[in-house]
TORKE-528696 format. One record per residue (C-alpha): residue number from 1; residue in one letter; chain; x, y, z. Coordinates in nm, 2 decimals. Layout:
% residues N
pos->NUM, code->A, unit->A, east->X, north->Y, up->Z
...
END
This chain:
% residues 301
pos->1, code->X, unit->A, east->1.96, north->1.72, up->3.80
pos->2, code->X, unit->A, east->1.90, north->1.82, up->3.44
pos->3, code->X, unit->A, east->1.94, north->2.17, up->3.34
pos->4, code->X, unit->A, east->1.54, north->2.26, up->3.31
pos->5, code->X, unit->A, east->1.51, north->2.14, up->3.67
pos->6, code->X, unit->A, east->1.82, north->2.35, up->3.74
pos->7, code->X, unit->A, east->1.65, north->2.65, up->3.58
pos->8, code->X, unit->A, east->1.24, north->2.61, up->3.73
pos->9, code->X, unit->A, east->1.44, north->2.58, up->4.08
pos->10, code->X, unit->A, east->1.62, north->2.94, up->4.03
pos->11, code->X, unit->A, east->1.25, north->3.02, up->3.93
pos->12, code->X, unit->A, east->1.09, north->2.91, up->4.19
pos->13, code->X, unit->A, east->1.32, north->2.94, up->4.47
pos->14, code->X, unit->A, east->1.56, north->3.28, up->4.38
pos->15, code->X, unit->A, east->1.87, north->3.34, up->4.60
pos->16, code->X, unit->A, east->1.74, north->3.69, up->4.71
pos->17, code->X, unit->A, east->1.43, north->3.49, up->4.88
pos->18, code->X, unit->A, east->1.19, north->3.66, up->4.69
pos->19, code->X, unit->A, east->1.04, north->3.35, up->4.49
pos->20, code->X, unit->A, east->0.78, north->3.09, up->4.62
pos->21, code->X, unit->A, east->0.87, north->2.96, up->5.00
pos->22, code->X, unit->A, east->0.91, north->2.59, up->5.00
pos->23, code->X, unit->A, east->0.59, north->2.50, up->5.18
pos->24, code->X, unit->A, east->0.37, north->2.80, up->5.00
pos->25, code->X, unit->A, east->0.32, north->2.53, up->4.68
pos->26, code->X, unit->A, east->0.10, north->2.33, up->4.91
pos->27, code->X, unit->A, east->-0.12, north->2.58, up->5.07
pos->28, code->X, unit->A, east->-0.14, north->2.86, up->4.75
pos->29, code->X, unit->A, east->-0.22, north->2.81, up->4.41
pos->30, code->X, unit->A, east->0.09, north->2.78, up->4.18
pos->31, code->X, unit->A, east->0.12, north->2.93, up->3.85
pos->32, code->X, unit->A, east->0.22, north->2.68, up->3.56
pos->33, code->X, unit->A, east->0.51, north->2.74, up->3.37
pos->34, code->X, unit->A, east->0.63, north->2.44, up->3.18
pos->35, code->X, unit->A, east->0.38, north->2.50, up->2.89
pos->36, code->X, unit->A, east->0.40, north->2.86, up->2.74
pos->37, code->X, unit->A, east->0.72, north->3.01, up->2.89
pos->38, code->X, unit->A, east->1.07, north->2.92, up->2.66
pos->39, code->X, unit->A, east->1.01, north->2.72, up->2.43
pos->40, code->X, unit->A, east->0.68, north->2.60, up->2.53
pos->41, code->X, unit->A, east->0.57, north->2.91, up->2.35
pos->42, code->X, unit->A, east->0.57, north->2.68, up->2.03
pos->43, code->X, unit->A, east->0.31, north->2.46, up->2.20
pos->44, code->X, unit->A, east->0.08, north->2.76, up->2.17
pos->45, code->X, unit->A, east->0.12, north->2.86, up->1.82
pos->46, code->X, unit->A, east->0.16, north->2.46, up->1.68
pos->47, code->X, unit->A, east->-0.18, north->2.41, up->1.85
pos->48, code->X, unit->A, east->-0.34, north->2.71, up->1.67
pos->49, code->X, unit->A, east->-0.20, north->2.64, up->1.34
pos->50, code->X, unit->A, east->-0.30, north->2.30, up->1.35
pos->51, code->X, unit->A, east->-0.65, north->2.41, up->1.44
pos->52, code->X, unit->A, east->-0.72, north->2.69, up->1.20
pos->53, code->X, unit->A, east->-0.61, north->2.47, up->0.92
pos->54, code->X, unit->A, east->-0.80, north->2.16, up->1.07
pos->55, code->X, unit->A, east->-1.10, north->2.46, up->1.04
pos->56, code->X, unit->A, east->-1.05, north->2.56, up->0.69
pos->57, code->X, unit->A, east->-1.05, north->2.19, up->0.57
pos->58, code->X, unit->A, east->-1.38, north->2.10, up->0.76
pos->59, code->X, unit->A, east->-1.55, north->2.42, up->0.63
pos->60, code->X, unit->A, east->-1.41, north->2.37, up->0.30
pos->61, code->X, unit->A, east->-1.52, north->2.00, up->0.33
pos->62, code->X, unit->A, east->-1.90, north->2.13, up->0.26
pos->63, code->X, unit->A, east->-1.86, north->2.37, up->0.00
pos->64, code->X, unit->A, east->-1.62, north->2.08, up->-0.21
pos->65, code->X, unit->A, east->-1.37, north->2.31, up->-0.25
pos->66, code->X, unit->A, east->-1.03, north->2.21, up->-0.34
pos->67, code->X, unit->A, east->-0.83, north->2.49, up->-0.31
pos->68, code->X, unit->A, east->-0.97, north->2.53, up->0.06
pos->69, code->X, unit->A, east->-0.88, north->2.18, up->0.17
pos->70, code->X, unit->A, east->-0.56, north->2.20, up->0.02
pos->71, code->X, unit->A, east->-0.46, north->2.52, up->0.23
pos->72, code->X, unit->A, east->-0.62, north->2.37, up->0.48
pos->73, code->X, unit->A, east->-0.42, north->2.04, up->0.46
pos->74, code->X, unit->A, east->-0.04, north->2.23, up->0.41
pos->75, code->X, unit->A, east->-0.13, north->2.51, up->0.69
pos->76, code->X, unit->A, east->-0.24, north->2.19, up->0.98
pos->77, code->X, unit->A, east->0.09, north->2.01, up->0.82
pos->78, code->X, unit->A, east->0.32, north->2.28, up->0.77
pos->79, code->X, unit->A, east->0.31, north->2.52, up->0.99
pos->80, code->X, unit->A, east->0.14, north->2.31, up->1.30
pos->81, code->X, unit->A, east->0.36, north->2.02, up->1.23
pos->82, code->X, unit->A, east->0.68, north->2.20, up->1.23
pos->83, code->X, unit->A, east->0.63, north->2.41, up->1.50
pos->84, code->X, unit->A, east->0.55, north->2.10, up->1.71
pos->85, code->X, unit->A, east->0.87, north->1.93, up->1.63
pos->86, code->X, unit->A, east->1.03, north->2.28, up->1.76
pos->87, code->X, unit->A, east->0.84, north->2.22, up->2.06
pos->88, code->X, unit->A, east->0.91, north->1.87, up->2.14
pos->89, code->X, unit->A, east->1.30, north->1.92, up->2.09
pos->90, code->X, unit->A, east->1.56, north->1.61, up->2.01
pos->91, code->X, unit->A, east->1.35, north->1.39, up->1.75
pos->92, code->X, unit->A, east->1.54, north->1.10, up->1.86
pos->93, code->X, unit->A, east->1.37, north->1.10, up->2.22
pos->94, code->X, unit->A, east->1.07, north->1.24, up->2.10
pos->95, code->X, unit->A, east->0.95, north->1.00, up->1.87
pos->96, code->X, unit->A, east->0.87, north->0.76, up->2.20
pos->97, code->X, unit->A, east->0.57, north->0.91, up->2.26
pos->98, code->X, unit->A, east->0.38, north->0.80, up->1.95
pos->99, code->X, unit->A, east->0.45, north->0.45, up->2.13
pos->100, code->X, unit->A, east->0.16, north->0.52, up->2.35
pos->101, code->X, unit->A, east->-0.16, north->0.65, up->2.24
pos->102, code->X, unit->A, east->-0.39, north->0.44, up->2.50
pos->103, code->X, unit->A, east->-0.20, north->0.64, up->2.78
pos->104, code->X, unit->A, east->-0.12, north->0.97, up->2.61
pos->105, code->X, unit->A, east->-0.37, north->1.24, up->2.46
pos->106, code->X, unit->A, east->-0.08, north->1.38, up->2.31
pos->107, code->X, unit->A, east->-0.01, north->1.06, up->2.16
pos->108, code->X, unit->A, east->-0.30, north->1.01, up->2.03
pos->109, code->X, unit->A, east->-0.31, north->1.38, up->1.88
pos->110, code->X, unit->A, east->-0.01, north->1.24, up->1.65
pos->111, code->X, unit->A, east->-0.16, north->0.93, up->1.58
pos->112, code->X, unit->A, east->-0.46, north->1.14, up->1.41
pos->113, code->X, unit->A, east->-0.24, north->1.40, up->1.26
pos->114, code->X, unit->A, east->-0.08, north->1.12, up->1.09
pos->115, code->X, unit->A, east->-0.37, north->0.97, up->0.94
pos->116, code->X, unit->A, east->-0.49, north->1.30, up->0.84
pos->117, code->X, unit->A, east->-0.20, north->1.36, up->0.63
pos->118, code->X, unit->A, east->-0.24, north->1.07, up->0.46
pos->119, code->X, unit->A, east->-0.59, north->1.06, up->0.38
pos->120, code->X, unit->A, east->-0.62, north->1.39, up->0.32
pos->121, code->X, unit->A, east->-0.31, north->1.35, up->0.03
pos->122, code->X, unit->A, east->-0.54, north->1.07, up->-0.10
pos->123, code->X, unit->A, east->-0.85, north->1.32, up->-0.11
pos->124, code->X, unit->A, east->-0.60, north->1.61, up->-0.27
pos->125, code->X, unit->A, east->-0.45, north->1.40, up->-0.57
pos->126, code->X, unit->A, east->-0.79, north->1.20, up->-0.64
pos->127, code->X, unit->A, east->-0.97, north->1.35, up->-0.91
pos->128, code->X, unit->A, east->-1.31, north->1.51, up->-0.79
pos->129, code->X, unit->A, east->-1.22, north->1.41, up->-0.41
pos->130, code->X, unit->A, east->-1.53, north->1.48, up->-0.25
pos->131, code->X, unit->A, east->-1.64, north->1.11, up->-0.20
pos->132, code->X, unit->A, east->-1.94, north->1.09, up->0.10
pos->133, code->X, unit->A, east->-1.76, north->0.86, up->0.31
pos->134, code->X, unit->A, east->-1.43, north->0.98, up->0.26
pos->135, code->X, unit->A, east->-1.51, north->1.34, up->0.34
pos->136, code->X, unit->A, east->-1.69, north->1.20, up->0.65
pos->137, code->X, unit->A, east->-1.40, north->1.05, up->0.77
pos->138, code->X, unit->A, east->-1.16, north->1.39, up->0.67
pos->139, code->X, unit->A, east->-1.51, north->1.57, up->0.90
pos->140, code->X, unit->A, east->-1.41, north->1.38, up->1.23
pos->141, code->X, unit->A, east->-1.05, north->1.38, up->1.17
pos->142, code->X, unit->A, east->-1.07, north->1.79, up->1.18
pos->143, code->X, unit->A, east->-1.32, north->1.80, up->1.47
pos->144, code->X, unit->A, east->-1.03, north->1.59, up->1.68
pos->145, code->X, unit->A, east->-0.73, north->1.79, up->1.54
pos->146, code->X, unit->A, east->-0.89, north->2.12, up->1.60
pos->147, code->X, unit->A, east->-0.99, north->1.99, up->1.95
pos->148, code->X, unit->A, east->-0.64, north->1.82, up->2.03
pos->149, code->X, unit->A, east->-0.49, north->2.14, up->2.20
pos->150, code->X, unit->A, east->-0.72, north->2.21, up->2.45
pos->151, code->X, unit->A, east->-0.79, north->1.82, up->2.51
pos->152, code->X, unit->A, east->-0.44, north->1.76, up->2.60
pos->153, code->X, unit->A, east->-0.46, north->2.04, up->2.81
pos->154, code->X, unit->A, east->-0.81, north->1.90, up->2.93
pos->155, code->X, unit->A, east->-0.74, north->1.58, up->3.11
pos->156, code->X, unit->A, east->-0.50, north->1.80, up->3.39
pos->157, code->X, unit->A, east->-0.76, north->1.80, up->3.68
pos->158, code->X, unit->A, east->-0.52, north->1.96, up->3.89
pos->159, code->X, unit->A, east->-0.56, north->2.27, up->3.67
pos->160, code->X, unit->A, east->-0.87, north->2.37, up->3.70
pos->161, code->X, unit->A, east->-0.86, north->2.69, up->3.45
pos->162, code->X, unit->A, east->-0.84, north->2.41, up->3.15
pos->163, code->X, unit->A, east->-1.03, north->2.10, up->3.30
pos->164, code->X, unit->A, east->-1.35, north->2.32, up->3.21
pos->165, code->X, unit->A, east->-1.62, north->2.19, up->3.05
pos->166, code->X, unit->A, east->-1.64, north->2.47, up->2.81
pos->167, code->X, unit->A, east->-1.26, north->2.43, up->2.69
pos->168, code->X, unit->A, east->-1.37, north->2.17, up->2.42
pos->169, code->X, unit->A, east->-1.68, north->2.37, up->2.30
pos->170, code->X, unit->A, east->-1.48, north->2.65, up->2.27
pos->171, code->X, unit->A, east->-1.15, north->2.51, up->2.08
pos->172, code->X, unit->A, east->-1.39, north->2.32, up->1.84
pos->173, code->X, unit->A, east->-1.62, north->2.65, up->1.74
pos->174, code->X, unit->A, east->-1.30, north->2.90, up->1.73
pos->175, code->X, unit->A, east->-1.14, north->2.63, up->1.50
pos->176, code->X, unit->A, east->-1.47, north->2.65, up->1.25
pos->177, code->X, unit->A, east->-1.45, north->3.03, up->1.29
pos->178, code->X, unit->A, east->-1.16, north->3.12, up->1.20
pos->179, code->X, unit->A, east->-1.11, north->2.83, up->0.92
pos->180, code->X, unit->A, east->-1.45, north->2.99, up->0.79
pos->181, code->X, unit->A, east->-1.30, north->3.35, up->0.79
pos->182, code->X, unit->A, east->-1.01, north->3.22, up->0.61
pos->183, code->X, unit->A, east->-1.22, north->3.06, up->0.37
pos->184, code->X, unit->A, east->-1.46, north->3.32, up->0.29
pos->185, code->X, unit->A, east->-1.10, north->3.58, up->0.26
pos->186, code->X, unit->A, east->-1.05, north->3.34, up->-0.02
pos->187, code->X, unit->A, east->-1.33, north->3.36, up->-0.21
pos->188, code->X, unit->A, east->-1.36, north->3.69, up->-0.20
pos->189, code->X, unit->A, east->-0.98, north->3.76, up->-0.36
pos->190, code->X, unit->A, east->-1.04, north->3.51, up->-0.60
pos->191, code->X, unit->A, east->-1.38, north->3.70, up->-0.76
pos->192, code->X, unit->A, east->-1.62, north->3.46, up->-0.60
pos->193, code->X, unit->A, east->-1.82, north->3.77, up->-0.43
pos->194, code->X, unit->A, east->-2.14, north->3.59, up->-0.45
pos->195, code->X, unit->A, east->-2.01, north->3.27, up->-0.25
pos->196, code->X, unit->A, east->-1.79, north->3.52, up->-0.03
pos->197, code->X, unit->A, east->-2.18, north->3.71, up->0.04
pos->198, code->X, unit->A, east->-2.35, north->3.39, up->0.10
pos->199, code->X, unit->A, east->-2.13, north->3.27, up->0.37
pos->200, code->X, unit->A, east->-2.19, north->3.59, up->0.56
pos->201, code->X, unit->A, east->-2.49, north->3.43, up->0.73
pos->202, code->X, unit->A, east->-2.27, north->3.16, up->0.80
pos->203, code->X, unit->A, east->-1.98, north->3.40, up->0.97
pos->204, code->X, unit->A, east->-2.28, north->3.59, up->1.19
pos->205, code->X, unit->A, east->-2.36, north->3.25, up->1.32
pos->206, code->X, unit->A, east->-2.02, north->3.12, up->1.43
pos->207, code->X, unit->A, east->-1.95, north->3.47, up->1.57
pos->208, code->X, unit->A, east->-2.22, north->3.49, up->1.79
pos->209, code->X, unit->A, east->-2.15, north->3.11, up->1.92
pos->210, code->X, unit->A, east->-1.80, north->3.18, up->1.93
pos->211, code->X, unit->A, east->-1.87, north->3.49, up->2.20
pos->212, code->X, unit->A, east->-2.11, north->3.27, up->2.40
pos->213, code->X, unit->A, east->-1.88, north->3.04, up->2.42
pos->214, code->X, unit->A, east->-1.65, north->3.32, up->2.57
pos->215, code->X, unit->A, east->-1.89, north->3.38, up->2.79
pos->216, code->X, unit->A, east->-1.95, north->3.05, up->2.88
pos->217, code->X, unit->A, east->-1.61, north->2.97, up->2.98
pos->218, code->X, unit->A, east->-1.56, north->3.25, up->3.21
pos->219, code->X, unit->A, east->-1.87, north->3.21, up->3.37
pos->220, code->X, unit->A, east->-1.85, north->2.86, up->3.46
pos->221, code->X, unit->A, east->-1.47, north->2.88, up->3.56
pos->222, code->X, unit->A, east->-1.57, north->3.15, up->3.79
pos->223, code->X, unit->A, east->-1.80, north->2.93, up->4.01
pos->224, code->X, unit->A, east->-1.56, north->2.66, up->3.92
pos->225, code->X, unit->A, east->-1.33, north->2.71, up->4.26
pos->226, code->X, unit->A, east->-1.16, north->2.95, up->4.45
pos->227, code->X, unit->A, east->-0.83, north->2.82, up->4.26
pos->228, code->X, unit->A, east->-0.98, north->2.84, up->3.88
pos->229, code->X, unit->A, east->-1.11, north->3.20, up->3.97
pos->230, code->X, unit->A, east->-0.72, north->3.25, up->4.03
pos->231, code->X, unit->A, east->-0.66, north->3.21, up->3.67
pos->232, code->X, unit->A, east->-0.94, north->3.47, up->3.61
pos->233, code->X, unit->A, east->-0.79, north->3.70, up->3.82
pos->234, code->X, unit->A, east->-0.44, north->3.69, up->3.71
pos->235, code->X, unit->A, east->-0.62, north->3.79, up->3.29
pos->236, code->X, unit->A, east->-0.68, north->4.10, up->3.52
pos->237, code->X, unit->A, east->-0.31, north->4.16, up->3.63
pos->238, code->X, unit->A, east->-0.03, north->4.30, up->3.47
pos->239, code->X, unit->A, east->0.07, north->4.25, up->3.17
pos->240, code->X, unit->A, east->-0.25, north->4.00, up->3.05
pos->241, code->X, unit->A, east->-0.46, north->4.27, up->3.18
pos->242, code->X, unit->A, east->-0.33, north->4.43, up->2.87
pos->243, code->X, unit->A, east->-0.36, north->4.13, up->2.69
pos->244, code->X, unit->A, east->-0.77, north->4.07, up->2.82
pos->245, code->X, unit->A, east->-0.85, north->4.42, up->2.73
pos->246, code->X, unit->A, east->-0.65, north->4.45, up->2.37
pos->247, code->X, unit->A, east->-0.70, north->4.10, up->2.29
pos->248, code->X, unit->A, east->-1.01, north->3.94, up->2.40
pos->249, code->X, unit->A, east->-1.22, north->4.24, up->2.42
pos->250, code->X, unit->A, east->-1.07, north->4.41, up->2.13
pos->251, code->X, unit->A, east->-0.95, north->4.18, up->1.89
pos->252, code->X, unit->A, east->-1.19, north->3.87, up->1.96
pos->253, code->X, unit->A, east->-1.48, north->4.07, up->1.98
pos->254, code->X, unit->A, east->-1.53, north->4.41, up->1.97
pos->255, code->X, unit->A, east->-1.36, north->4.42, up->1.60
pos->256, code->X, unit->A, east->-1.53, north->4.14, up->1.49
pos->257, code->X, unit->A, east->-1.87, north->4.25, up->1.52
pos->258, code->X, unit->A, east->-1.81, north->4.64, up->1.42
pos->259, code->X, unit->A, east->-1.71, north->4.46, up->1.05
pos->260, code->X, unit->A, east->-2.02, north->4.19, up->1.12
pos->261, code->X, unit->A, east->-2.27, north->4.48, up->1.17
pos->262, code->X, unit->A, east->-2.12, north->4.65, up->0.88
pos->263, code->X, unit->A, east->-2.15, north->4.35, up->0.62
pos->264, code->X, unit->A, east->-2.48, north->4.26, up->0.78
pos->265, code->X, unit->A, east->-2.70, north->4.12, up->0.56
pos->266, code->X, unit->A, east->-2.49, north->4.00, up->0.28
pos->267, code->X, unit->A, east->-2.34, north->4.32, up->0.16
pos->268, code->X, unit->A, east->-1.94, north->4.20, up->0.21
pos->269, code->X, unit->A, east->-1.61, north->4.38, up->0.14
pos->270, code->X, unit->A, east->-1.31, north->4.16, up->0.05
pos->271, code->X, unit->A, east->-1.08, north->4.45, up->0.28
pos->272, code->X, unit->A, east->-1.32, north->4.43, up->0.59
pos->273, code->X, unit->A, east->-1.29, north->4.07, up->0.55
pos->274, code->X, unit->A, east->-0.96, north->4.04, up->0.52
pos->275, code->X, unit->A, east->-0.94, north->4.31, up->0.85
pos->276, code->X, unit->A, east->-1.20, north->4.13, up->1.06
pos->277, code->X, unit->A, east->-0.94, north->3.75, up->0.96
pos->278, code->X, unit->A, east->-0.63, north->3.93, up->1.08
pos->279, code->X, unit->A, east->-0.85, north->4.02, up->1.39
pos->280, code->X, unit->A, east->-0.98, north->3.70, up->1.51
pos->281, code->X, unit->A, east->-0.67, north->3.54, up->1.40
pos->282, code->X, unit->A, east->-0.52, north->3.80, up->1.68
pos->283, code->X, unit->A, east->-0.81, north->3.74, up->1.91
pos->284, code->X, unit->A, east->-0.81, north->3.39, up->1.94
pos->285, code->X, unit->A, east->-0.44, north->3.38, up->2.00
pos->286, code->X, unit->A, east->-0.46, north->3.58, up->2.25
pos->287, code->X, unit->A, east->-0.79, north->3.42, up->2.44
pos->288, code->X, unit->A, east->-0.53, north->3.08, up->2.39
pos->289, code->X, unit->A, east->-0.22, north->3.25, up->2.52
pos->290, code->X, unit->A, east->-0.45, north->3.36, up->2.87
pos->291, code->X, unit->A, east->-0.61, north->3.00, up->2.91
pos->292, code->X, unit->A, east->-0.28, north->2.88, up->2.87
pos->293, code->X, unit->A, east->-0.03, north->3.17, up->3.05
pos->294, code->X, unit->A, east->-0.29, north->3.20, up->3.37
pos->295, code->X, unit->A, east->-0.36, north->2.84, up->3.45
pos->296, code->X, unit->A, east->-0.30, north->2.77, up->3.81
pos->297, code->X, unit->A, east->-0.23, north->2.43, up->4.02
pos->298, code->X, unit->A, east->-0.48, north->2.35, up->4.29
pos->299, code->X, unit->A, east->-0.30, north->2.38, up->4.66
pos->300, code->X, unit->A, east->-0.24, north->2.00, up->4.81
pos->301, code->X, unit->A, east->-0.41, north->2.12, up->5.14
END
């Protein structure tokens, strides 16, 4: 037996007795583990790197701005690709899974990332850049990179906390939303306070589609089943009670739209702006880290 099977057996099944009974897997729902404890942690933070910066390059994508696709392009690279390659462990083994991207979601996720990279390089060095077709292309690249986490996470039916309907709407438009953020934080500290005021109608919108798809997704996993209103549950216990209220509440939400109402109408502040980024930067790793952390397994009877 390899060591991790070693280690989820002293999890599961603790000398003292105190862990999960042998049979209770098959008649309770089981709490996941393999994809945010140890080092699955990097799972969470490559998918949200790779996301945000997928974001900032499709919002930047209308506005033809360089500098925004090229933070974009290093940030979905960079920091999402090298955090993945922390998660996925010995390279030699792990490079096998590009081998099957009609099986694999995840497979296909590096497939895409791959042909991001390169055609966005092509975009980044050609003068100009912003060829139609071209930036087209780069537009449904994004929309599948940004969607990738929660897709993988998407085809596990016997989770029902992630095989929501509302997991993909929700991934794409926090993606947009923060990239957007991060965008409009740029403008403003580069003296572009007119562009930064203009996309303030645009940040409203995405906030306020954003929170419905909050909504959304706890509302329908609610009526989902008796096992997906587990994973609700568990946001409300312990330590990601703390998490649901701080985070979600706070961070994703109530934060965010005490700065909205305050720049309402155009009148923006490069501070709140930067203030209301680092809070649904917070906020949306902490709505990921829940989906993720309180996902249960459906009981085989």
């Amino acid at each position: 037996m390899t060591d991790n099977i070693h280690e989820l057996e002293k999890t599961m099944f603790p000398p003292d007795g105190s862990g999960l009974k042998p049979y209770e897997w098959m008649v309770q729902p089981t709490a996941q583990t393999q994809w945010i404890n140890q080092q699955g942690i990097f799972l969470w933070l490559a998918f949200f790197f790779s996301e945000i910066g997928a974001g900032l390059y499709f919002v930047s994508l209308f506005y033809e701005y360089k500098a925004g696709i090229v933070l974009g392009w290093l940030i979905t690279l960079v920091l999402g690709g090298l955090i993945h390659v922390l998660y996925l462990g010995n390279p030699l083994r792990a490079w096998r899974m590009i081998m099957k991207p009609q099986t694999s979601e995840l497979s296909r996720g590096i497939w895409i990332i791959g042909v991001f990279a390169a055609l966005g390089f092509i975009q980044i060095i050609t003068p100009g850049g912003f060829n139609t077709v071209l930036s087209f292309v780069m537009g449904i690249l994004c929309l599948l990179i940004i969607s990738h986490g929660f897709a993988t996470m998407n085809v596990i039916r016997a989770l029902p906390a992630w095989s929501s309907t509302m997991v993909l709407p929700l991934s794409v438009i926090s993606g947009v939303w923060v990239g957007s953020q991060i965008l409009q934080l740029m403008w403003a500290v580069s003296g572009q306070g007119t562009a930064a005021s203009a996309m303030e109608v645009w940040a409203e919108v995405f906030f306020l589609i954003y929170f419905l798809c909050i909504v959304l997704y706890v509302w329908g996993t609610w009526h989902a089943s008796g096992t997906a209103k587990a994973s609700l549950k568990a946001m409300l216990d312990g330590e990601l009670k703390r998490i649901t209220l701080a985070g979600v509440l706070g961070f994703a939400v109530a934060l965010p739209l005490l700065f909205t109402l305050i720049m309402w109408g155009g009148d923006t502040n490069g501070f709140l702006i930067f203030l209301r980024l680092a809070s649904v930067c917070a906020g949306d790793l902490a709505i990921r880290y829940l989906i993720m952390k309180s996902a249960v397994y459906k009981p085989l009877i």
